[in-house]
C-alpha positions in Angstrom: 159.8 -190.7 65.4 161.7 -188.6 62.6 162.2 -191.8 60.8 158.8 -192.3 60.4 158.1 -188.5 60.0 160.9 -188.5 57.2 158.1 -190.1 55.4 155.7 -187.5 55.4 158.4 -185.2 54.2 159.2 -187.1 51.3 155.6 -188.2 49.6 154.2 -184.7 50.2 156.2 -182.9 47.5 153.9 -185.2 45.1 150.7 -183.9 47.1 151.3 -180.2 47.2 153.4 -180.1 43.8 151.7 -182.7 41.3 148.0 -183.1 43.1 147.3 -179.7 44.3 149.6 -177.2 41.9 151.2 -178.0 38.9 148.8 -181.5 37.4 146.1 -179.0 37.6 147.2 -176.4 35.9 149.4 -178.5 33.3 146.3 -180.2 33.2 144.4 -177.1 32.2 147.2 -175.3 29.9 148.6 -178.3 28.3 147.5 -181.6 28.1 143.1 -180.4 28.0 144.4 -177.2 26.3 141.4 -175.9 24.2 138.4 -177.5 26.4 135.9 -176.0 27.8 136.8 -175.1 31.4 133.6 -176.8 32.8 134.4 -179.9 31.3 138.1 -180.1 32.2 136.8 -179.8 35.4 135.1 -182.7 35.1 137.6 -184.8 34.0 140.0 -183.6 36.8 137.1 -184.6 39.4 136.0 -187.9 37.6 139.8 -188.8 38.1 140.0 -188.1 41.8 137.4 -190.0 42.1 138.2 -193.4 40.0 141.5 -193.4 41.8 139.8 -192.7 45.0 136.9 -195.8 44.4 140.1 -198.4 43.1 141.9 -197.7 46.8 139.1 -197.5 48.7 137.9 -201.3 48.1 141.8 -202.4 48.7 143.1 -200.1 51.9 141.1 -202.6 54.2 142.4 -205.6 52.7 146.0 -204.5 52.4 145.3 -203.3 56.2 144.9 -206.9 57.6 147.4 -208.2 54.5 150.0 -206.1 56.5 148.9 -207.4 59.9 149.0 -211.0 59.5 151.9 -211.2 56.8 154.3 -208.3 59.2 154.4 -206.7 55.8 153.7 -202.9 56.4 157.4 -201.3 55.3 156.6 -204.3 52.2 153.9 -203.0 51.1 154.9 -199.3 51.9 157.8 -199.8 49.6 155.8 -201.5 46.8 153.4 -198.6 46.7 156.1 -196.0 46.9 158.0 -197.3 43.8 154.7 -197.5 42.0 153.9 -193.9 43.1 157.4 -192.4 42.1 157.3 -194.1 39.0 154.0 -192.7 37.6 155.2 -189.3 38.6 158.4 -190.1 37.2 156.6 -190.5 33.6 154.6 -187.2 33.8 157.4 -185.4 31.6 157.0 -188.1 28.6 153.1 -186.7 27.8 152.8 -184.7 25.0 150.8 -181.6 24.2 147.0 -182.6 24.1 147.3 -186.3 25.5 144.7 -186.1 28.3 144.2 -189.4 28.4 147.8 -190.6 29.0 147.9 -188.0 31.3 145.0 -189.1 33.7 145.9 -192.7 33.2 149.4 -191.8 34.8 147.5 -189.7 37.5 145.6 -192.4 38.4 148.7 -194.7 38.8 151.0 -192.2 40.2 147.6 -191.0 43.0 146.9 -195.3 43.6 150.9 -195.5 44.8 150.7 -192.6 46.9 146.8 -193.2 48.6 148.2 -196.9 48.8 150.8 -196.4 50.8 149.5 -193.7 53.3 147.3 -196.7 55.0 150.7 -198.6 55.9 152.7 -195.4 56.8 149.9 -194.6 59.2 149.6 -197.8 61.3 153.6 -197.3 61.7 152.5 -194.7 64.1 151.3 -197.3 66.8 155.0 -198.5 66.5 156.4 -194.7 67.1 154.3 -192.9 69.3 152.1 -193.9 73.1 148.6 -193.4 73.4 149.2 -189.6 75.0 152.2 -188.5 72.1 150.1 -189.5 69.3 148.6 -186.1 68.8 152.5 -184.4 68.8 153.6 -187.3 66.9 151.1 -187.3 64.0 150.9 -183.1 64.1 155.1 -183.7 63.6 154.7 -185.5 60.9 151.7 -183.4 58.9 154.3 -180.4 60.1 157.3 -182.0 58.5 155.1 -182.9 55.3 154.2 -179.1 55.3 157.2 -177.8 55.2 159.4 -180.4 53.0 156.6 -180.2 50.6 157.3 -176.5 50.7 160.6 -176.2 50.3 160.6 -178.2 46.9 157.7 -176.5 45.8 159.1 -173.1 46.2 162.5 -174.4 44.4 160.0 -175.9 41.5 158.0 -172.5 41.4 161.2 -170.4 41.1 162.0 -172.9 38.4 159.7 -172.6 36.2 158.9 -168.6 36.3 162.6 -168.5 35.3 163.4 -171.3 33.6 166.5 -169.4 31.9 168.2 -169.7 35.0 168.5 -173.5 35.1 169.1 -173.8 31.4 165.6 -174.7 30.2 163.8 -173.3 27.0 160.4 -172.9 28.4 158.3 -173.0 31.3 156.9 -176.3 29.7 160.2 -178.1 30.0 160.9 -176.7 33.4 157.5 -177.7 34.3 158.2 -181.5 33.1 161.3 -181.3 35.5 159.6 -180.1 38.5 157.6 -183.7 38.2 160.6 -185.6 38.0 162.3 -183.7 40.9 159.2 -185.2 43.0 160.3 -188.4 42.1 163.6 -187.5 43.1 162.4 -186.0 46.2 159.7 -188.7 47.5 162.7 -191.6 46.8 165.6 -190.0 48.8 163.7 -188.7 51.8 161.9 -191.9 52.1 165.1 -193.8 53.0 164.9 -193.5 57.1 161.4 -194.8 57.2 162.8 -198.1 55.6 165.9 -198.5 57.6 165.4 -197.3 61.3 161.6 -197.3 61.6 160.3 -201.0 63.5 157.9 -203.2 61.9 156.5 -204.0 65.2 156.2 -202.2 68.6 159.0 -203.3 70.8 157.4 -205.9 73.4 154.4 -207.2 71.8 154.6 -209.9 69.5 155.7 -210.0 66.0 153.0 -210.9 63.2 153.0 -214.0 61.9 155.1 -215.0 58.5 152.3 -216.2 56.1 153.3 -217.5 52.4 152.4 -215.4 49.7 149.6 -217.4 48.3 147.6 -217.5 51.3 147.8 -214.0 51.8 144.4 -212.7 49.9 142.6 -215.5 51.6 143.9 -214.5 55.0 143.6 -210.5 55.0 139.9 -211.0 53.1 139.2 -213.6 56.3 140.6 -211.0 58.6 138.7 -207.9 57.0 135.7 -209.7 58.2 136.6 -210.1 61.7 137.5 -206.5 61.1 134.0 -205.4 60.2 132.4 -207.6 62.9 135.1 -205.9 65.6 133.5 -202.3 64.2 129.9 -203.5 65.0 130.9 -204.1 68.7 133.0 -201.3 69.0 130.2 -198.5 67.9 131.8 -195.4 68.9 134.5 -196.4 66.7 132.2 -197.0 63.8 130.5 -193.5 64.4 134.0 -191.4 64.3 134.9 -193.1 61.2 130.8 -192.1 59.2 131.8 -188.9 60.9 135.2 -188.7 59.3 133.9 -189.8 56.1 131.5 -186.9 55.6 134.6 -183.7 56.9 137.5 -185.5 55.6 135.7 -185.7 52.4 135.3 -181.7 52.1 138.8 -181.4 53.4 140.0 -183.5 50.2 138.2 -181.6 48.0 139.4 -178.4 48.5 143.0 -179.6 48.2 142.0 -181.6 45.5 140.1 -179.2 43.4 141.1 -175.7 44.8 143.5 -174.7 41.6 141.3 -175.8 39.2 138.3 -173.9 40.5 140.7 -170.0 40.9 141.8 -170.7 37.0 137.8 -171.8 36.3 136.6 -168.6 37.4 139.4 -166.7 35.9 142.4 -165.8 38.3 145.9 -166.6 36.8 147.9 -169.5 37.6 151.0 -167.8 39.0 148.5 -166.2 41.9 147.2 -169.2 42.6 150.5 -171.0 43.1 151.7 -167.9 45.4 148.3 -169.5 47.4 149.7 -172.7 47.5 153.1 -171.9 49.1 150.8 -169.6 51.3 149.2 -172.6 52.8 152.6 -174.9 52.9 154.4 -172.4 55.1 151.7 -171.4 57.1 150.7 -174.9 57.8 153.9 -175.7 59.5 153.4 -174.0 62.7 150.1 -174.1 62.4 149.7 -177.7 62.4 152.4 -177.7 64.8 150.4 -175.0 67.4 147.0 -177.8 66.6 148.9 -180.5 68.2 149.3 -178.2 71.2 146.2 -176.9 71.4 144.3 -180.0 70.9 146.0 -181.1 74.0 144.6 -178.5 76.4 141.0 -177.7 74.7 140.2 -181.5 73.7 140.7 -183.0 70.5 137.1 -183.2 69.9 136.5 -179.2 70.3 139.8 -178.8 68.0 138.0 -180.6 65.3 135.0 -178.8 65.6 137.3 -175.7 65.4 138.3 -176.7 62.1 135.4 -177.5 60.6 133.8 -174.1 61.4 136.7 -172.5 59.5 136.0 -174.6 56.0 132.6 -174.2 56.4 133.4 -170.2 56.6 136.0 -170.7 54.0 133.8 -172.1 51.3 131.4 -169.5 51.7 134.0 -167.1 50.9 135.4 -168.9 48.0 131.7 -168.7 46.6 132.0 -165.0 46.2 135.2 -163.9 45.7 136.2 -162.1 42.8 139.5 -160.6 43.1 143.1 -163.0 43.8 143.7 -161.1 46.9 140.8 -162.5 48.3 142.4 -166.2 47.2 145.6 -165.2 49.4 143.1 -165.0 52.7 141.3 -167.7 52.0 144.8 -169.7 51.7 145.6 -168.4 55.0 142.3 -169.6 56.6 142.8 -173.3 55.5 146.3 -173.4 56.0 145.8 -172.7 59.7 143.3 -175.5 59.9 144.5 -177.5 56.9 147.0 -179.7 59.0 145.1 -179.4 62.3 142.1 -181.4 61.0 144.2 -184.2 59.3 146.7 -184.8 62.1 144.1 -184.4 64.9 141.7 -187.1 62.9 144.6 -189.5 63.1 145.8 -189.3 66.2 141.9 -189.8 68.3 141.5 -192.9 65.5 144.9 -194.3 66.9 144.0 -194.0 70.1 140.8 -195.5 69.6 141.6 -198.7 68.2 143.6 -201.9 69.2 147.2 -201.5 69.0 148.0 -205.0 68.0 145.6 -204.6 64.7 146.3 -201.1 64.2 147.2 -202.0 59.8 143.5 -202.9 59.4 141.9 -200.5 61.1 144.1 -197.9 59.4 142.8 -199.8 56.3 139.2 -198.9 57.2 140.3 -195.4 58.2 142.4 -194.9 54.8 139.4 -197.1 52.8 136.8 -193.9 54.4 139.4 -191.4 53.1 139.7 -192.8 49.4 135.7 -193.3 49.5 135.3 -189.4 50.7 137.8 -188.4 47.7 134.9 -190.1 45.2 132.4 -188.4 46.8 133.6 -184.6 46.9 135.2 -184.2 43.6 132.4 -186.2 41.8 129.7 -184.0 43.2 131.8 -180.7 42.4 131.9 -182.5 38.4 128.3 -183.3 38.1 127.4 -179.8 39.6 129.6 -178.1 37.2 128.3 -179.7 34.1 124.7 -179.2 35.0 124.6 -175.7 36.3 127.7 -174.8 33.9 128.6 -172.3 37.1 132.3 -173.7 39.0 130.8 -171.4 42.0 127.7 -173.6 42.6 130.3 -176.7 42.6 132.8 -174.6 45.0 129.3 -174.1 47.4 127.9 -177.8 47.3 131.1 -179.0 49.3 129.6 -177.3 52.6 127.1 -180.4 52.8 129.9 -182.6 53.7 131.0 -180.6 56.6 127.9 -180.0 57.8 126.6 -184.1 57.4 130.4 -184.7 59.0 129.8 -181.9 62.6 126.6 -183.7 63.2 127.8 -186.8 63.4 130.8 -185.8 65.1 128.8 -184.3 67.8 127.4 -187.7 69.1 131.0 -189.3 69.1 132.5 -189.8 72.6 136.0 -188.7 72.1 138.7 -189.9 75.6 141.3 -187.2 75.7 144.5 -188.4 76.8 145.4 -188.2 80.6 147.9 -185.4 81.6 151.2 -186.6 82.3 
């Protein structure tokens, strides 16, 4: 299990230092320095969402690919080099080249979505049915804290970047990415070498040549989609998913850039951020627990109630103090709702085909990370207000409740 949770420690110092922090606000600063706030904003959320729409069609197809072909750590590796190497060329944009800069995003975002969906079906291969809640909590928790540490080291970094020798935060900042790449390639290393391909016992995927691969996982994607039909409670966790998951994303996704729209400074907002890495640790630690004596199902609802509330907030704050609650709030929850998610879909679905419904289940994640960011971009170019973007993301927790509410949810049986 820390083999595979090694993982989630590695790729998360690109989600918490590139996605969430410092591509935003380089973003901002530097390479859209001198546009209008409103429409930087857009282009940060049109981005999310073109990478989002490109993985979404794939995920299910490189689900069953992995299946069929016993290719999961294959594919895992393939889309981890191609993650590292897009962040690893962040540094080489120059001053103003948005474009270059969003075409790297977009690479660097389609490595690391990409290889989430194989990572995740590992966890049939790690965890039972009843340890997959502690299991996929561990490895959020790990993700957390790992992503953490190098933030911290990255944010000490640049607001003294004559300590390590640099001129300017600018160069310091252009480090910090390539220490990501640094960071995601070493700590990756376990999940390749001591994690199985296959669950000991059952029997290993069959070896299918490279040119009937496409043919095979598109074939198999349809006896996917046919196996959701029959299995409807399945279907209606994943529409539920969709609809929460999709806010969830979007605050991560969009939270900087809306504090620096509405005019708090950057170094408050990345105090926020390491707010919500090391409170997340424990807490997503403590969910795991506490799903496993109040139900899974009332955990989630839990955390929905808590964005919901959080979003409100966020709609009328004013002062950075305020931002320093509100990171406290979702960090709590943050975690919770994303390792909880994953561990009642694991349970749910046949272990023996668990890469492509983890396709599906990744393929609704990338689809929700359109939907979010691009409704935050539209709103902020028509009303010319971040705060009614910020506001419309409360929809997709609502739309994502009531669905949720008509899902049958098994709980695992007490040991």
């Amino acid at each position: 299990m820390l083999a595979w949770a090694s993982y989630d420690w590695a790729n998360s110092a690109f989600s918490t230092t590139v996605v969430t922090a410092l591509f935003p606000i380089f973003f901002k600063n530097y390479w859209s320095r001198g546009a209008d706030v409103a429409v930087s904003t857009a282009q940060l959320g049109f981005s999310h969402s073109l990478v989002s729409a490109l993985l979404a069609g794939l995920s299910p197809v490189f689900g069953a690919l992995a299946d069929r072909g016993s290719g999961k750590k294959t594919f895992l590796l393939l889309f981890t080099l191609l993650g590292i190497l897009g962040t690893a060329l962040f540094p080489s944009v120059a001053e103003g080249d948005w474009p270059r800069a969003i075409a790297l995003f977009v690479v660097a975002n389609i490595g690391f979505m990409g290889a989430n969906t194989f990572y995740d079906a590992l966890l049939c291969n790690v965890a039972e049915r009843d340890r997959m809640e502690f299991a996929s909590a561990f490895g959020f928790a790990l993700g957390y804290l790992g992503g953490g540490l190098l933030f911290l080291f990255n944010v000490v970094t640049i607001t003294k970047p004559e300590w390590f020798g640099f001129p300017d935060k600018a160069e310091a900042t252009r480090f910090a990415f390539l220490s990501v790449a640094v960071w995601w390639a070493v700590f990756a290393i376990p999940t390749f070498l001591f994690v199985p391909e296959h669950r000991p016992g059952s029997a290993r995927p069959e070896k299918i040549p490279l040119r009937r691969l496409v043919f095979t996982g598109a074939k198999q994607l349809w006896g996917t989609l046919l196996e959701l039909r029959r299995r409807k409670y399945l279907g209606l966790f994943l529409l539920a998913y969709f609809f929460y998951i999709d806010g969830v994303n979007t605050i991560i996704k969009m939270s900087v850039d809306y504090g620096m729209s509405i005019g708090f400074k950057a170094e408050g907002l990345i105090v926020a951020i390491l707010i919500v890495q090391f409170v997340g640790f424990p807490a997503t630690l403590a969910f795991g627990w506490i799903a496993g004596r109040v139900g899974a199902k009332r955990a989630l609802f839990a955390c929905i109630s808590v964005y919901i509330l959080g979003t409100v907030w966020a709609y009328f704050m004013t002062e950075e103090r305020e931002f320093y609650v509100l990171a406290v709030m979702i960090a709590l929850v943050q975690g919770g709702i994303q390792s909880i998610s994953r561990a009642v879909f694991a349970r749910m679905i046949p272990q023996d085909q668990a890469g492509e419904f983890f396709g599906f289940y990744n393929m609704l994640g990338k689809f929700s990370a359109v939907l979010g960011p691009l409704l935050m971009a539209v709103v902020s170019l028509i009303s010319r207000d971040p705060r009614h973007s910020i506001l419309s993301v409360i929809l997709l927790f609502v739309i994502g409740a009531a669905i949720l509410a008509k899902v049958p949810v098994a709980e695992p049986r007490e040991p």
